[in-house]
C-alpha angles and dihedrals in degrees: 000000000000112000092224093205092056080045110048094016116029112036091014085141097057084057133067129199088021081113097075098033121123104222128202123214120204096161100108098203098065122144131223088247101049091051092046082058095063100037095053086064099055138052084208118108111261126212127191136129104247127209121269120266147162107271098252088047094056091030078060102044099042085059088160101221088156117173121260113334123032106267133193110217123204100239117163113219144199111193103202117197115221096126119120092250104011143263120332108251084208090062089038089062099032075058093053089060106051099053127054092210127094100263110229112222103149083118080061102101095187140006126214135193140089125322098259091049102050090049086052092056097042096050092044113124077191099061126044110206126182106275083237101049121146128246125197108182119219112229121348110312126188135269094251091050087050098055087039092060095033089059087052094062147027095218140091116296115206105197141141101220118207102249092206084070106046117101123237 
């Protein structure tokens, strides 16, 4: 068995062609980082479950400086929720991009962020969130904001609603 971090990472210049090769993870241990490190050397797709982790940790970690051409890994991922306020939804959906996998974020208790951010999270096919998730709006959103994101969740919706748009 190839260590894949001594391989892409480590010793990358005793080795040729390791840049456009898709890799397969099966540890399942592996961190964010470490899977951030092999990805970074090759423009191949690369697939692991990935330890769980709070959304900026793994927003961080998973910083996405592939070789040559974008690529969307196909990273598996667990959100866990132990920040003061929630996941940002910001982080939630810059996740979302760089895996080609459904992010699991049904540990994630409540979500904050701005308006757009957090519909965008709730509507999400790409993203499965608890059906009673939390959402603390960022500013004064609208009425229409506020019953959007109310009607994508059970939970409790923090928000400060422009009076000018709600109806009488």
């Amino acid at each position: 068995q190839v260590d894949l971090n001594t391989l892409f990472v480590t010793n990358a210049a005793n080795f040729t062609g390791e840049e456009k090769v898709a890799v397969k993870i099966i540890d399942p241990t592996v961190t964010a980082a470490q899977a951030d490190a092999i990805a970074n050397k090759t423009s191949g797709v690369v697939t692991a479950t990935i330890a769980t982790g709070e959304a900026a940790a793994l927003n961080l970690a998973l910083d996405d400086k592939t070789v040559g051409q974008k690529t969307v890994n196909a990273y598996t991922l667990k959100v866990s929720d132990t920040l003061l306020g929630g996941a940002a939804a910001k982080d939630l959906k810059e996740l979302d991009a760089k895996t080609s996998v459904v992010v699991d974020a049904k540990a994630v208790t409540a979500i904050k962020g701005s308006a757009a951010d957090i519909k965008t999270v709730l509507a999400a096919k790409t993203i499965t969130t608890a059906e009673n998730v939390a959402a603390n709006v960022d500013g004064v959103i609208s009425a229409a904001d506020a019953n959007t994101i109310s009607k994508a969740t059970t939970g409790k919706v923090t928000a400060t609603v422009d009076a000018g748009t709600a109806a009488a």
